[in-house]
C-alpha positions in Angstrom: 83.8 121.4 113.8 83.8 123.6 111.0 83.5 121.5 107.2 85.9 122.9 105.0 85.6 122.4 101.8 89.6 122.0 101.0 89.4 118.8 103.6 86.3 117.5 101.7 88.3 118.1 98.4 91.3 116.5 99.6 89.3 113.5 101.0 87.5 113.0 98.0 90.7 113.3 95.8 92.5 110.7 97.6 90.0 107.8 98.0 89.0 108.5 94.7 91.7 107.6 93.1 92.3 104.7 95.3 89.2 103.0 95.1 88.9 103.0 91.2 91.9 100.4 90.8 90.2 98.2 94.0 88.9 95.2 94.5 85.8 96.1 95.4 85.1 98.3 92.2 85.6 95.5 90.0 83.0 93.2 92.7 80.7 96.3 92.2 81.1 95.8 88.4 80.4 91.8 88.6 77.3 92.5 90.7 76.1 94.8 88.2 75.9 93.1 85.4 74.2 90.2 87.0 71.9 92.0 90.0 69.6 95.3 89.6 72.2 98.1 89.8 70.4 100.7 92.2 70.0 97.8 94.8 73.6 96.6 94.6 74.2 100.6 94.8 72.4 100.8 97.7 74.0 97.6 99.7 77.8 99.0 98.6 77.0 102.4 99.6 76.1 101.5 102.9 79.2 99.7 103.3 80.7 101.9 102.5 79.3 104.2 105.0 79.4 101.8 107.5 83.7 101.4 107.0 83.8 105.5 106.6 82.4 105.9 110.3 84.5 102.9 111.5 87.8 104.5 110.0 87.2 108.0 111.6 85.5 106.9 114.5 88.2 104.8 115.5 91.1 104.4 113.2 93.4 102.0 116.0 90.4 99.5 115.2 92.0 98.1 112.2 95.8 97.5 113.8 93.3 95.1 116.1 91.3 92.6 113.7 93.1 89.8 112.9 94.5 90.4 109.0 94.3 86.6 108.1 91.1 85.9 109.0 89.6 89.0 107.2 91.1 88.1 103.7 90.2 84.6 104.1 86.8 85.1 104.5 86.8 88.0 101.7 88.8 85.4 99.4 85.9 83.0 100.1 83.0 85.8 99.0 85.1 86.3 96.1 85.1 82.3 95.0 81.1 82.0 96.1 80.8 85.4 93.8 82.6 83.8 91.0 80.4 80.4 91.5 77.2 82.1 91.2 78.0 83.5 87.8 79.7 80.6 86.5 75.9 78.7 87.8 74.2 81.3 86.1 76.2 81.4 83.0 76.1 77.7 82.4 76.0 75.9 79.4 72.8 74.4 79.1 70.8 75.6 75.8 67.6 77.6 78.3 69.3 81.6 77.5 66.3 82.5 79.4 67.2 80.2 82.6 70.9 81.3 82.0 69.8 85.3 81.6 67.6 86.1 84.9 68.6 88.9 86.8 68.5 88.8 90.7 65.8 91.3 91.3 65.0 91.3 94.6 66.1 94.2 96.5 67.1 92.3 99.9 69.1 89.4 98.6 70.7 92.0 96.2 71.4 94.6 99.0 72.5 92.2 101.5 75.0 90.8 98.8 76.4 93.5 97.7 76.4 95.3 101.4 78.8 91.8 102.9 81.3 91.7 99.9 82.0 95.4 100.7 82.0 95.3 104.3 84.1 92.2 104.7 86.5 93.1 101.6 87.0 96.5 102.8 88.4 96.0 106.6 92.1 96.9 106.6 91.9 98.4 103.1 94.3 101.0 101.6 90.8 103.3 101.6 90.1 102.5 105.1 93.4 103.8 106.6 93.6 106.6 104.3 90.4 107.6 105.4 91.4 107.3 109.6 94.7 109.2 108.7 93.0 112.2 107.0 90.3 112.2 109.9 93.4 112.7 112.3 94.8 115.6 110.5 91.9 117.3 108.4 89.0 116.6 111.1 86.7 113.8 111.2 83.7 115.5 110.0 85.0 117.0 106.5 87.2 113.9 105.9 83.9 111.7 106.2 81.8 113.3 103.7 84.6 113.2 101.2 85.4 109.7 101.4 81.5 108.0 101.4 81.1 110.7 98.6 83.9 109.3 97.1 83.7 105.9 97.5 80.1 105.9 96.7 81.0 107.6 93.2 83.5 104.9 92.4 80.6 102.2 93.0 78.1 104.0 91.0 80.5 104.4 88.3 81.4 100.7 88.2 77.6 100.0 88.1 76.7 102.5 84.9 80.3 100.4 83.2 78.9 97.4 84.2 75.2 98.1 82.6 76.6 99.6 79.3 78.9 96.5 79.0 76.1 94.1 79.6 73.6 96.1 77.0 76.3 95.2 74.0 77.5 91.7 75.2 75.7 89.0 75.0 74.8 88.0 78.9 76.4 84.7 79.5 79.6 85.8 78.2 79.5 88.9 81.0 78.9 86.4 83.2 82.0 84.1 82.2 84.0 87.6 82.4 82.6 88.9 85.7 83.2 85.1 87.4 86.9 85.1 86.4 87.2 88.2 87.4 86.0 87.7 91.2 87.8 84.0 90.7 90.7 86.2 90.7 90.1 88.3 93.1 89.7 85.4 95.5 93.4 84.3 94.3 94.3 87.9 94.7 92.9 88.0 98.1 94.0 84.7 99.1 97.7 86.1 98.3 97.3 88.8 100.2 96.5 86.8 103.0 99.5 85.0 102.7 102.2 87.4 102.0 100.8 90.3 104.1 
């Protein structure tokens, strides 16, 4: 297996550009605002890695898990995501209660590392990713997608730090819980209409 660099290109290109509208960017762009950004990094990235290997290891996986069942449980880390922040953005007069930041690295990783994994079973990425590893070679096809997924991540982290640096903290919260509220709804439709 030989890794052209075309095929890397073309991997990278394509899940690129599908990832930065997805779900799961905005989730990494919650989590970032509220949990240390390298750990969140590290829990998506291996996600990420983890669905990357799944999709070119064996793409025919994903016509077998049950669809439903997938988006409901995604839809339900979206509304416990949503709760969190709303809990930490309450509106008791303690900032400082209001303002911590989860810091520990294994309830951070392991967060971020099960609202990837679950969210991203069945995703537009994920059978991108098996096609272009049946046509362009398994090998090239997964270094450009966990490069490129793991770009889209890290770039919703470094938004989600600069946002937080210039608005005030509870209101980032209030944002980032709507936003995974409607992901939820989002996901719940999905698992609905799909």
């Amino acid at each position: 297996m030989t890794l052209d660099p075309v095929a890397i290109l073309t991997a990278f290109g394509l899940i690129f550009l599908a990832e930065l509208p997805d779900k799961t960017m905005f989730a990494s762009l919650a989590m970032g605002t509220r949990m240390r950004p390298l750990y969140v990094w590290f829990g998506t990235s291996t996600a990420f890695i983890v669905h990357v290997a799944i999709a070119v290891g064996a793409g025919s996986l994903l016509s077998m898990l049950p669809n439903m069942a997938v988006k409901l449980v995604s839809a339900a880390l979206f509304a416990f995501g949503a709760f969190v922040l709303l809990r930490g953005a309450g509106d008791d007069d303690d900032d400082e209660a209001g303002a911590k930041t989860i810091t520990g690295f294994w309830p951070v990783y392991t967060t971020a590392f099960m609202a990837v994994f679950i969210s991203e079973w069945g995703d537009l990425t994920q059978i991108t990713t098996a096609n272009l590893a049946a046509t362009n070679g398994w090998l090239p096809t997964a270094i450009g997608s966990a490069a490129a997924l793991m770009s889209v991540s890290a770039l919703a982290l470094l938004a989600g730090r600069f946002i937080a640096k210039r608005v005030p903290l509870r209101t980032v919260q209030r944002i980032g819980a709507l936003c995974m509220a409607g992901l939820a709804i989002w996901t719940l439709i999905e698992a609905f209409t799909g």
